[in-house]
C-alpha positions in Angstrom: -20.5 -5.6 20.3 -22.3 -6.7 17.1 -22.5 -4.4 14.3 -25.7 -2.0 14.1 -26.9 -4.1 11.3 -26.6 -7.3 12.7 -28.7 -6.0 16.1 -31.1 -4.4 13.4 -31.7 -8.0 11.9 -32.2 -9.6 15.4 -34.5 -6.5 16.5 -36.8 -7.5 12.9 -36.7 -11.5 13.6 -38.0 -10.7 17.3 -40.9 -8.1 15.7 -41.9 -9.8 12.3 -42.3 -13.5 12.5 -42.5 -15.4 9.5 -39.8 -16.6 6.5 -37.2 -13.8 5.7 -36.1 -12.8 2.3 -32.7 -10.2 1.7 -31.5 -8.0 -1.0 -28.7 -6.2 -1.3 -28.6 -2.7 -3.2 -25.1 -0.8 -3.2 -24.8 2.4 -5.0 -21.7 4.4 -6.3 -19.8 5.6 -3.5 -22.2 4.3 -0.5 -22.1 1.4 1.6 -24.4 -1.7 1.0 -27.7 -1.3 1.8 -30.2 -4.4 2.0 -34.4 -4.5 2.3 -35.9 -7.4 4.4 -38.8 -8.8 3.6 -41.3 -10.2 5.7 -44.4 -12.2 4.7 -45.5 -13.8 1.4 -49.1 -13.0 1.8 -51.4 -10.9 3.7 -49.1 -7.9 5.1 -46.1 -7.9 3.8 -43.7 -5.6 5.3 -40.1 -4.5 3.4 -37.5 -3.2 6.1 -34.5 -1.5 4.9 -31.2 -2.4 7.0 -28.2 -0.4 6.7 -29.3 2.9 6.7 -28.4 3.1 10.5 -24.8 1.5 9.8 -23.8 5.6 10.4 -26.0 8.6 12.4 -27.4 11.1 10.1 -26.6 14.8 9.7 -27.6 18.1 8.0 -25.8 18.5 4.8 -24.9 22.0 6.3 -23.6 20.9 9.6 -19.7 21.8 10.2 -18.9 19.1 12.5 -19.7 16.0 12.2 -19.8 13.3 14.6 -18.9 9.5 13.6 -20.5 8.3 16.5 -23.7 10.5 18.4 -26.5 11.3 15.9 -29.7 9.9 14.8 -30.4 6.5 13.0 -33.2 5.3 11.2 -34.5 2.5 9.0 -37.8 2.1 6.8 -40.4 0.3 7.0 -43.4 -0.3 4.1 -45.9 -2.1 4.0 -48.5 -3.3 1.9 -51.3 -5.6 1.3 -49.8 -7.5 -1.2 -46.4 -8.6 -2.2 -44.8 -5.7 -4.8 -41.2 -7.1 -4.5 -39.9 -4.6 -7.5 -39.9 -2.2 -4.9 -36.6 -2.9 -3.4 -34.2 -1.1 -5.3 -37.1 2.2 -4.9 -36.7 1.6 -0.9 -33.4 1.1 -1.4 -33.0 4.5 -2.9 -34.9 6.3 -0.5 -33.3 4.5 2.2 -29.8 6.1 0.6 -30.6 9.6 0.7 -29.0 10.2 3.8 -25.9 9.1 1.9 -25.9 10.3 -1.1 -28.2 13.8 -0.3 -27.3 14.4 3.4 -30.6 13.9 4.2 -31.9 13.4 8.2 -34.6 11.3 7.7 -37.3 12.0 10.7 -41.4 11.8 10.8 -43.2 14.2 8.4 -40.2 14.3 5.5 -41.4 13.6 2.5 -39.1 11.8 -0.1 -40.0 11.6 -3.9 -38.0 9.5 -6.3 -40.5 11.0 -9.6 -40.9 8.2 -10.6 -43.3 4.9 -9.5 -42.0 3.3 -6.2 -42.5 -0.2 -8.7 -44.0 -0.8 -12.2 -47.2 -0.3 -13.0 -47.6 2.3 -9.5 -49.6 5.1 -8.9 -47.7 6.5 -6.2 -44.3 7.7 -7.2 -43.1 9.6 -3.3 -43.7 9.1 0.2 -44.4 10.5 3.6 -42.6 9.2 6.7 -44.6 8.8 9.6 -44.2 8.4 13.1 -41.8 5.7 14.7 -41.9 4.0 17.5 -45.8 2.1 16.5 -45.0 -0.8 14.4 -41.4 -1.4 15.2 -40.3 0.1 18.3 -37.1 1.6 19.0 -34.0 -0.3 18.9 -31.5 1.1 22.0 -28.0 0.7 21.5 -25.6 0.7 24.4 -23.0 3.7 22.8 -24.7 5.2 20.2 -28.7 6.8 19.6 -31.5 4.4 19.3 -32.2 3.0 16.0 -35.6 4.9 14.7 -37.8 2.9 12.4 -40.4 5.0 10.3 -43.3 4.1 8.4 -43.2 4.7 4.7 -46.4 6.1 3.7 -47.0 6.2 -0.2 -48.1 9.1 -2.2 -49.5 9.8 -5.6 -48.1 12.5 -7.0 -50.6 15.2 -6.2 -50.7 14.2 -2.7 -46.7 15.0 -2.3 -47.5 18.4 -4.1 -50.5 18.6 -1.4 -48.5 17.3 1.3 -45.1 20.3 0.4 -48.1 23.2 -0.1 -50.5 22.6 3.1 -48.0 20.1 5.0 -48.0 16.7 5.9 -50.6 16.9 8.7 -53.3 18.1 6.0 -52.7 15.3 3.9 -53.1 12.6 7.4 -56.3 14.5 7.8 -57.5 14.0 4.4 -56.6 10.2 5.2 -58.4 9.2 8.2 -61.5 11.1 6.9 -61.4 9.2 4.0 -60.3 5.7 5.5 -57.5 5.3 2.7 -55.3 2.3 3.2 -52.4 3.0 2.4 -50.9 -0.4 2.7 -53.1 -1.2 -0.6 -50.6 -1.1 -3.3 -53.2 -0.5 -6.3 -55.6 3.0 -4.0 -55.9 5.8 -5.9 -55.4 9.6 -4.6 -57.6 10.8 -1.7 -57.9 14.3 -4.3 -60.1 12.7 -6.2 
């Protein structure tokens, strides 16, 4: 069988046509971890791969199983190319690494500092997979999961960790915010 990465990067050619551009991010301690990009113009979507190399589990869970588990890659995208955000994916796309983090719809990750130069939005909120890249089976091991990065200005996350993440996605639709536009400014104001 192919490696979970390579079947990742088949599963993104067959969703996301259009040319293909990789980098590789490793951290202290981790295994590599690269973003895809897809798109020079108009949508362009930045796909983690990696992250599913190994299933996820609670920091505080006493056994842990090499094998059965949740996976998961991310998946932005915005309106126009931002390609400094790699290494911020990248980061966020570590966590379960590095924090022991399970990452599933409705966590919200904040790096406290601008997902690229210039940014207003600094964390995000991970939305629901399945929609824009569907699930990737594989034959021994849980399906490949690949969520939606949402950005969020940093009274948004505070919003988001106070009245939840389903108040914030309210707040959202009512206000027609795109949040693939890299330069929107906070629904709270």
């Amino acid at each position: 069988m192919a490696s979970v990465p390579d079947l990742v990067r088949s599963h993104l050619a067959a969703t996301f046509p259009g040319p293909v551009a990789e980098a590789s991010v490793t951290f202290l301690g981790t295994l590599p971890l690269n973003v895809q990009k897809f798109g020079s113009s108009g949508v362009v979507r930045y796909v983690t791969v990696g992250v599913s190399n190994s299933p996820m589990h609670s920091p505080t869970a006493t056994v842990v199983d090499p094998v059965r588990g949740p996976r998961a890659e991310l998946v932005l995208s915005l309106n126009a190319p931002r390609d400094e955000v790699l290494r911020a994916l990248a980061v966020l796309a570590a966590s379960p690494q590095v924090e022991g983090l399970v990452l599933t719809a409705g966590a919200t990750l904040d790096l406290q500092q601008p997902l690229w130069p210039g940014a207003r939005v600094t964390a995000v909120l991970l939305g629901d997979a399945g929609g824009l890249v569907p699930d990737l089976p594989l034959p021994e091991f849980d399906p490949v999961r690949f969520y939606p990065v949402l950005p969020m200005t940093p009274d948004e996350a505070a919003l988001a960790r106070a009245r939840g993440a389903a108040h914030l996605r309210e707040l959202w639709l009512a206000a027609g915010t795109d949040l693939r536009d890299p330069d929107r400014t906070s629904v709270l104001r």
